[in-house]
VOVEXDREN-184100 format. One line per field, with one value per residue (C-alpha): residue number from 1; x, y, z. Coordinates in steps of 0.001 Angstrom, whole numbers, plus 500000, padded with zeros to 6 digits. Layout:
! VOVEXDREN-184100
num: (NUM,...)
px: (X,...)
py: (Y,...)
pz: (Z,...)
***
This chain:
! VOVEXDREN-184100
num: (1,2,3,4,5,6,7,8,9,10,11,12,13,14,15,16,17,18,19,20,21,22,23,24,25,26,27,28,29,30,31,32,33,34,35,36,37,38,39,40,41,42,43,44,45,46,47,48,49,50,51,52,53,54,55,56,57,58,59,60,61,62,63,64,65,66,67,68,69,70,71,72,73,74,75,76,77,78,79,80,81,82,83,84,85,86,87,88,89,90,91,92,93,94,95,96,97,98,99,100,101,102,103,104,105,106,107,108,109,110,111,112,113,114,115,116,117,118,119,120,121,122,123,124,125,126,127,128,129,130,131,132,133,134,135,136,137,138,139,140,141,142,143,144,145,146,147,148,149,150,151,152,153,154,155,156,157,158,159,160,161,162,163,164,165,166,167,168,169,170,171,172,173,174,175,176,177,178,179,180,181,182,183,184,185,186,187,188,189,190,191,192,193,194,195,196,197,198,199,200,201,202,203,204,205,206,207,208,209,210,211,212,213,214,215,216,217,218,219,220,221,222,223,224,225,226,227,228,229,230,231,232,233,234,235,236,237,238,239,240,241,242,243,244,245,246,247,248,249,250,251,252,253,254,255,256,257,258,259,260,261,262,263,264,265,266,267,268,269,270,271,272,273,274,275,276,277,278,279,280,281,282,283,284,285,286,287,288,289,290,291,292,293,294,295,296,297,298,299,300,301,302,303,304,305,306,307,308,309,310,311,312,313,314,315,316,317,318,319,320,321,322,323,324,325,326,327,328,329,330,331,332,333,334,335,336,337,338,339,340,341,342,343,344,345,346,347,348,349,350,351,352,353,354,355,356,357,358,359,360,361,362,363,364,365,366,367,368,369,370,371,372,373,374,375,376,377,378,379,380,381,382,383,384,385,386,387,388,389,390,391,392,393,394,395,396,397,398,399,400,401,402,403,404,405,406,407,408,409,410,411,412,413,414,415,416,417,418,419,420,421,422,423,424,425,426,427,428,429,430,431,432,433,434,435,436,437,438,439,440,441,442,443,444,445,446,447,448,449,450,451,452,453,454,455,456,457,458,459,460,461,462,463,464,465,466,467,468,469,470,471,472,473,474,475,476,477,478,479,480,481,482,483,484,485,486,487,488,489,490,491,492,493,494,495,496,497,498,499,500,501,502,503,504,505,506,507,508,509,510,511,512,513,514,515,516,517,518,519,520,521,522,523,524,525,526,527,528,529,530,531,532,533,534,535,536,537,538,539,540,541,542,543,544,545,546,547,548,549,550,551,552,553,554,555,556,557,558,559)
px: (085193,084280,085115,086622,087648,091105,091719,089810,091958,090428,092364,090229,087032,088406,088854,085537,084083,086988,090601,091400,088299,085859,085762,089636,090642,088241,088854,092483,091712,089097,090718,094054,095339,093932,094434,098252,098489,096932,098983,102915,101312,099372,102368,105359,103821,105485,108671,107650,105454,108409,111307,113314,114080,116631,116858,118890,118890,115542,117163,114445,116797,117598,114455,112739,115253,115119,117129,115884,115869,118825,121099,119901,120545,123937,124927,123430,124887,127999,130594,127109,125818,121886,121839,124436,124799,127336,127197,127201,124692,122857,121092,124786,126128,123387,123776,127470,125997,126909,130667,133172,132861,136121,136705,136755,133388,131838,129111,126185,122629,119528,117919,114852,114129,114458,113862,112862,113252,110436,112142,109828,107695,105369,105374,106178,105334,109266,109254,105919,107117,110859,112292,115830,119261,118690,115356,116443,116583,112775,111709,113322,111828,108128,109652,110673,107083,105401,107059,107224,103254,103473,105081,102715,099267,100775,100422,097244,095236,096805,095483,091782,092322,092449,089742,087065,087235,089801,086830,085322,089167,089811,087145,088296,091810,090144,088208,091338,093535,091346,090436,094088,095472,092606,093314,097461,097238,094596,095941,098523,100264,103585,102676,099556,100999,103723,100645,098157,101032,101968,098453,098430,101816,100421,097738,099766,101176,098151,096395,098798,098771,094907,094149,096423,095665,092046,092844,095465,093139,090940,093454,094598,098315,099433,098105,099468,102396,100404,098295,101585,103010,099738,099791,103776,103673,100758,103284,105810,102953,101525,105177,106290,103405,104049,106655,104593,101207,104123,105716,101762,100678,103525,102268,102262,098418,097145,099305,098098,094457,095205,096520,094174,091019,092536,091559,088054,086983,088154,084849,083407,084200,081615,079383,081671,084530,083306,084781,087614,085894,089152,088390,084970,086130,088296,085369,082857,081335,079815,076431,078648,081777,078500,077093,080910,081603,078443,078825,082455,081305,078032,080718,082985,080341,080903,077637,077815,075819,075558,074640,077927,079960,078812,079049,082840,083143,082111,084841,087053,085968,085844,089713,090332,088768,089764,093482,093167,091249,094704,096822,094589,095398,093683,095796,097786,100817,102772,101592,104727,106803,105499,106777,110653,110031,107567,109563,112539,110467,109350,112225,114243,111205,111243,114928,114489,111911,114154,116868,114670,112707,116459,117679,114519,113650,117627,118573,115128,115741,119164,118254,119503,123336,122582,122652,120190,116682,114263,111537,113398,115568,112778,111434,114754,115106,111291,111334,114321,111320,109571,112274,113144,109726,109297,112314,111287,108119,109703,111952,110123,107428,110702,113334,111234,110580,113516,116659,115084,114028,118059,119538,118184,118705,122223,122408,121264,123674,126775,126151,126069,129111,131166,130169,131703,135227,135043,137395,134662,135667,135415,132276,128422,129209,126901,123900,124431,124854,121916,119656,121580,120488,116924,116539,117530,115995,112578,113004,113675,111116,108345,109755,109387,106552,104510,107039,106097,102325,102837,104514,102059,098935,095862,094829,098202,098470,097436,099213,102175,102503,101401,104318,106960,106014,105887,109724,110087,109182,111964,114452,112257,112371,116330,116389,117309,119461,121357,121257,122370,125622,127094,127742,130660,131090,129317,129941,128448,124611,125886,127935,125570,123125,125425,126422,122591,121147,124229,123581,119870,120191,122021,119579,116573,118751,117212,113829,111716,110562,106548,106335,102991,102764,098965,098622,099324,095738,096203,098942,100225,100206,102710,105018,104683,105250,109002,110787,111171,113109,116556,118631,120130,116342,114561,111325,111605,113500,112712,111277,107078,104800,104530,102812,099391,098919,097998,101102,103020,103869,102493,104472,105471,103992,101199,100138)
py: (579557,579556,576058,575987,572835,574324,575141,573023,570688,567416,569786,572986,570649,569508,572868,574236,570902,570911,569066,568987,569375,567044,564183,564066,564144,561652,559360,559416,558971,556652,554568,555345,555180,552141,549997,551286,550266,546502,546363,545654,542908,541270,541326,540844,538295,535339,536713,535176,532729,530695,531655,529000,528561,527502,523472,520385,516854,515083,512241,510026,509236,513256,514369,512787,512839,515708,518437,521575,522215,524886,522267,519721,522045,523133,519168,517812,520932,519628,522474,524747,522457,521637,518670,516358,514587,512165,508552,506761,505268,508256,505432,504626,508491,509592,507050,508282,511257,512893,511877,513849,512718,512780,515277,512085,510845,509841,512742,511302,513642,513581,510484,511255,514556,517587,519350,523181,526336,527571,530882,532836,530598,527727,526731,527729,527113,525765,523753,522046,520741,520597,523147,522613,521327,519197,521376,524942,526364,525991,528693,530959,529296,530009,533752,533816,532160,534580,537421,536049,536354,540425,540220,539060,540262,543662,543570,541648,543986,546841,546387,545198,548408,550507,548770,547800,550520,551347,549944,546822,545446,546645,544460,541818,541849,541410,538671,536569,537544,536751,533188,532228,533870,531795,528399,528387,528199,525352,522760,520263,519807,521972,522281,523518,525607,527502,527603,529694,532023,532516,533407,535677,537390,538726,540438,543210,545160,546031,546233,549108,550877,551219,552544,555469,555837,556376,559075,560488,561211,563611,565837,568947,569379,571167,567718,564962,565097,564285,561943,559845,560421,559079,555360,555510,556561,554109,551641,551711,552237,548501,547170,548177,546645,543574,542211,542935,540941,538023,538112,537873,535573,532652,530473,531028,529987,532116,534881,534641,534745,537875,539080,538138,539178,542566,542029,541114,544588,546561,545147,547900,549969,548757,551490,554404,554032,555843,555607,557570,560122,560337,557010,557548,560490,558506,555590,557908,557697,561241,560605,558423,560685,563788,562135,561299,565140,566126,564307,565054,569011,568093,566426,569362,572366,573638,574656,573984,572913,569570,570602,572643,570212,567549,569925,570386,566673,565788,568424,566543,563323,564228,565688,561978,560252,563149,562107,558345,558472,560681,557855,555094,552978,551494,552521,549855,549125,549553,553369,553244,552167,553944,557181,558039,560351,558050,555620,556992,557922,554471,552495,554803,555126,551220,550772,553420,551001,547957,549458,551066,547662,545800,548005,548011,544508,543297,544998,543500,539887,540026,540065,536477,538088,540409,539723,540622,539420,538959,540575,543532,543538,543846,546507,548829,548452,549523,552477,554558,554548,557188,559819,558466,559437,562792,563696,562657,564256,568007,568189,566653,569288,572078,570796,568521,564953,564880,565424,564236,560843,560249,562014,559221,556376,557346,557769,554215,552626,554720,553024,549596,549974,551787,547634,546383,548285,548202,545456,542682,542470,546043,546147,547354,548639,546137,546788,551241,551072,548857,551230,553864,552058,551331,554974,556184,553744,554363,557962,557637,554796,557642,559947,557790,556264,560010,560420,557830,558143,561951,560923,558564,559704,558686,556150,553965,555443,552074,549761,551914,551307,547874,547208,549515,547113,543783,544404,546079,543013,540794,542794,541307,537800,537526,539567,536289,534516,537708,537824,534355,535166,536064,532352,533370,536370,538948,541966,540656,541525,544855,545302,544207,546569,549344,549141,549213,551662,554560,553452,554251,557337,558785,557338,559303,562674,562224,562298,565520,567455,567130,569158,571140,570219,569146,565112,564416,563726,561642,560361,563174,564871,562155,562377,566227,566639,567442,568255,571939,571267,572189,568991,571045,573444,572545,572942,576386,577589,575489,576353,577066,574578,572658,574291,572479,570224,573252,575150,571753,569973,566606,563921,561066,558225,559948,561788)
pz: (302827,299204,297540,293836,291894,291380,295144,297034,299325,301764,304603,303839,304445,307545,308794,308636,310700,312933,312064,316092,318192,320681,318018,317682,320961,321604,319286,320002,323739,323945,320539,319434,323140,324583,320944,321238,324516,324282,320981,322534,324709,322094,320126,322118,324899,322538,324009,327189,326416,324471,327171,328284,331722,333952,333110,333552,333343,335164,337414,339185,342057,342263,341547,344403,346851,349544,347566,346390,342511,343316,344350,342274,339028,340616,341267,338097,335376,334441,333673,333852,330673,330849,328162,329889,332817,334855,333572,337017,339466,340935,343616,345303,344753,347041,349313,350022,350532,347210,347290,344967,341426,339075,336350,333980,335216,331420,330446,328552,327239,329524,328750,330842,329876,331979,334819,334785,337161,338903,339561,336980,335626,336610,332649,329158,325611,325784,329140,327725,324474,325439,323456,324726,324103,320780,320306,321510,318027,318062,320568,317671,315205,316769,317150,313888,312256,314272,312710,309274,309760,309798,306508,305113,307120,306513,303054,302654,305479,304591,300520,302530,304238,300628,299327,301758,304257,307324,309743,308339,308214,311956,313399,311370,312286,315663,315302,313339,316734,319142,317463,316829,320480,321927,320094,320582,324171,323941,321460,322367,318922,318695,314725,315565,317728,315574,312697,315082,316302,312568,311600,314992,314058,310652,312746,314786,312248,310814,313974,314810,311343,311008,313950,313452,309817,310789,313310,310890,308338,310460,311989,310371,309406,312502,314839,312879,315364,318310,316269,315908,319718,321169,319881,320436,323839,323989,322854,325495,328153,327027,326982,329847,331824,329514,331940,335290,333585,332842,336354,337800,335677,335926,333652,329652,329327,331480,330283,327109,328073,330300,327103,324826,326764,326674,322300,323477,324667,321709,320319,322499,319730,316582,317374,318371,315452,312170,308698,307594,305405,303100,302105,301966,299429,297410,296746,295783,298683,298943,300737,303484,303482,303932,307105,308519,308092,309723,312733,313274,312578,315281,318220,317153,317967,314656,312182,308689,306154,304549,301086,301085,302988,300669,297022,298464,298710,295390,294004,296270,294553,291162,291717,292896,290076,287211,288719,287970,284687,283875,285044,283489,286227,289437,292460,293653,294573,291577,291531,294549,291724,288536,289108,289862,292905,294284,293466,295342,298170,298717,298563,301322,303424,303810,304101,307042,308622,307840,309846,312227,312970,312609,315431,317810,317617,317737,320512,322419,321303,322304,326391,326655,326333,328825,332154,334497,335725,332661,333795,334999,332395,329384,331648,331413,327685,328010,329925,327884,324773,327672,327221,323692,322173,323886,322754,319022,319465,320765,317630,314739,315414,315263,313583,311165,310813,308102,310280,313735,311609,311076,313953,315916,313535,313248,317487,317606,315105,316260,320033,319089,316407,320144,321360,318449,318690,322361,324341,325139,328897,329691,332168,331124,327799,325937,328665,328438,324382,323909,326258,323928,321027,321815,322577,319391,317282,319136,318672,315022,314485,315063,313320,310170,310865,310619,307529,305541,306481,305371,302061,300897,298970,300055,297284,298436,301849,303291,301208,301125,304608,304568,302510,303823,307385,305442,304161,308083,308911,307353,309449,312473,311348,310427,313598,315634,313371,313815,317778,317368,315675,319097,319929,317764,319131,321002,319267,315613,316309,317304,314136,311707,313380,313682,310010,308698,311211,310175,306205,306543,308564,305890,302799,305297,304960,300848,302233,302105,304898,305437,308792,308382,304804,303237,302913,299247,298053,294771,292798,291308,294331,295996,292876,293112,296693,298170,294476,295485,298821,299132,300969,303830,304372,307817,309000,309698,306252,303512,300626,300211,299662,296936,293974,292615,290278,287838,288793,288081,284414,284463,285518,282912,281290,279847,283018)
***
């Protein structure tokens, strides 16, 4: 392949050392997959590890008499309420044998604390510090904290990402989540506590993105599918054994050590994760971005040589740095907001993942208004992501990430809206439409996650995602003040979700396809890339590629 500074793409590179050989399947075996699959129960353990069992009100003359807890919860629950119990002398009632006590019988709070169900937990973050009746509202609270973390980890990691390197920042994400994971189960303040799982909660979001950016950016065009199916079916893998490691473990502390020694091993990886050579590229980087080629071409089987690998490279580069001596700007993330198609790009892309993260994480938190066993429960709303993501992954790769992306959104919002015009007694609807739901939005959730890492250029690809997630996730952390809305009435979560998920499928209908299209390299390339499409083209009939940027007028603002 000859190499020309007005043809030469990062993709044509890849090619001749292999974009989907040895080093790519491993490294999406041995990496992607495992980090995917230790991700959901890093990240979603706090569901369990702040449940709130079964309680009611701790009576000393109860407790120790020679009931079990089931009748002592069904004698001491007033009208089924944990936080109040008889006014009257419990020594005498039990001495007549637990006589009938009269419907006006005075009702005063639990003045000795509580008593908890054993049924699925020895203990919990909750049952420890009491997290009940007066002091339910903080269980959400530490949910809430702990996602209010992502937003902002997102979007400090994922500018570290940009500018240090995808692997320096990877290792210490790590280290952070290990410390913190460690240190909440071990200190006995509650402050502490929610402070530690804050820190902790910033952590996953980038955990997940730089993994997959890494792989991403050493696959050719035609693998970047299966480069996003692998950590998403990795995903629901890890969550759906989530619930099994809780239901073993029966006790939060030790859950969360299972969990976090799982963190521990994926320092295995120091010596076997390499730099991304895109980033490599785009610093400069030649003599590093040279060797990273080399060994990928080595693992690969492929021959080349380095002097002509590494000439191409510096084209590559100069392209890179030619572009942003043009712009007279650093790349940041204002470049997201500089130019209009860019611009536009950006701002539907996130409202997708608002929606998308609105839906998926909704729908999950609201398992307290379902009935059912927990653990099984969180397991059924797991499993549908199985069928959910296969199904994502046939079509994107035929009909296009475009129309798949808000098919699926829209499938999700349309089946909780049926729960909100639906009679509330009619049986199961709420269970079948959130299973509906969760399906969809999972579906749709990969679909835009490949989108938006396909739309980005590579100068902003990481902090372009880092803040698409860290607006994602305020959708996750009003997520339970919106579940909580159903004390009013049950089908409100499921309207306000409906409502957003349908808006955003039909903003995502703006976005242009990227199915087999070349990763937008530099700046100009992002604002470039999609303005030829036609709205209604697919995958298979849209318009060609693209032109280059010497085929193209410059963009504005001096460009």
């Amino acid at each position: 392949m000859v190499a020309t500074k007005n043809k030469i793409e990062f993709e044509d590179v890849l090619e001749e050392i292999g974009d989907y050989g040895t080093f790519q399947k491993k490294i999406m075996l041995y990496f992607l997959g495992p980090v995917s699959t230790a991700l959901p129960i890093l990240a979603m353990n706090i569901l369990f590890l702040v449940n709130t069992p079964d309680h009611w009100c701790y009576v000393p003359e109860v407790a120790q008499s020679n009931l079990t807890s089931k009748v002592q919860q069904h004698l001491l629950n007033h009208n089924q309420s944990s936080c109040y119990m008889y006014d009257l002398n419990y020594t005498e009632w039990i001495q007549s044998n637990y006589s009938y006590v009269p419907d006006n019988t005075p009702l005063i709070p639990c003045n000795n604390g509580w008593e908890y169900s054993k049924a699925h937990f020895e203990e919990t973050a909750a049952s420890k510090w009491n997290m009940v009746c007066g002091d339910s509202h903080y269980s959400s609270l530490a949910l809430t904290l702990t996602n209010s973390g992502g937003a902002i980890g997102t979007f400090i990691y994922g500018a570290l990402g940009d500018r240090i390197g995808r692997r320096p920042v990877f290792f210490i994400i790590l280290t952070v989540t290990v410390i913190t994971a460690s240190a909440s189960l071990l200190v006995t303040n509650f402050t502490a506590f929610l402070v530690l799982r804050t820190i902790n909660g910033g952590l996953m979001s980038s955990l997940f993105q730089l993994p997959f950016v890494i792989v991403l950016e050493v696959v050719g065009p035609a693998k970047r599918g299966l480069a996003n199916a692998v950590p998403n079916l990795s995903w629901a893998v890890g969550l759906s054994t989530l619930p099994l490691i809780a239901y073993l473990s029966r006790h939060w502390v030790i859950l969360g050590f299972t969990c976090t020694s799982i963190a521990v091993l994926m320092f295995g990886y120091w010596k076997f994760l390499p730099e991304s050579p895109r980033w490599l590229v785009s610093h400069e980087k030649y003599e590093e971005a040279a060797d990273a080629m080399m060994m990928i071409a080595k693992t690969n089987g492929k021959k080349v040589d380095r002097q002509d690998i590494l000439m191409k490279i510096k084209i590559l580069g100069e392209k890179v740095q030619k572009e942003k001596r043009e712009e007279d700007t650093k790349n940041n993330a204002l470049d997201l907001l500089r130019y209009p198609n860019l611009r536009k790009k950006f701002f539907i892309v996130t409202f997708c993942w608002v929606a998308n993260d609105l839906a998926y994480y909704g729908l999950q938190y609201n398992l307290p208004n379902l009935e059912g066993n927990p653990f099984v429960t969180f397991f059924a709303l797991t499993i549908v992501e199985f069928p959910g993501l296969l199904s994502i992954w046939y079509l994107m790769e035929r009909w296009g990430r475009r129309w798949s992306s808000a098919s699926f959104l829209g499938l999700a919002g349309c089946a909780c809206l049926v729960v909100a015009v639906v009679p509330e007694g009619v049986p199961h609807v709420a269970v079948i439409c959130s299973v509906i739901g969760k399906f969809g939005s999972t579906s749709s959730f990969m679909a835009i996650y490949l989108q938006s890492s396909e739309l980005y250029p590579t100068p902003v690809r990481s902090i372009g995602m880092g803040i698409t997630g860290a607006v994602g996730c305020v959708a996750i952390v009003i997520a339970p003040y919106i579940v909580y809305l159903a004390v009013i009435a049950k089908y409100i979560p499921f309207l306000i979700i409906g409502l957003v998920a349908v808006l955003a499928s039909f903003c995502g209908t703006f976005l242009p396809e990227t199915l087999d299209e070349i990763l937008p390299q530099t700046i100009q390339d992002g604002e470039t890339f999609g303005k030829n499409q036609k709205y209604f083209s697919m995958s298979w009939k849209r318009s060609p590629p693209a032109p280059t940027k010497e085929q193209c007028p410059k963009v504005s603002n001096g460009v």
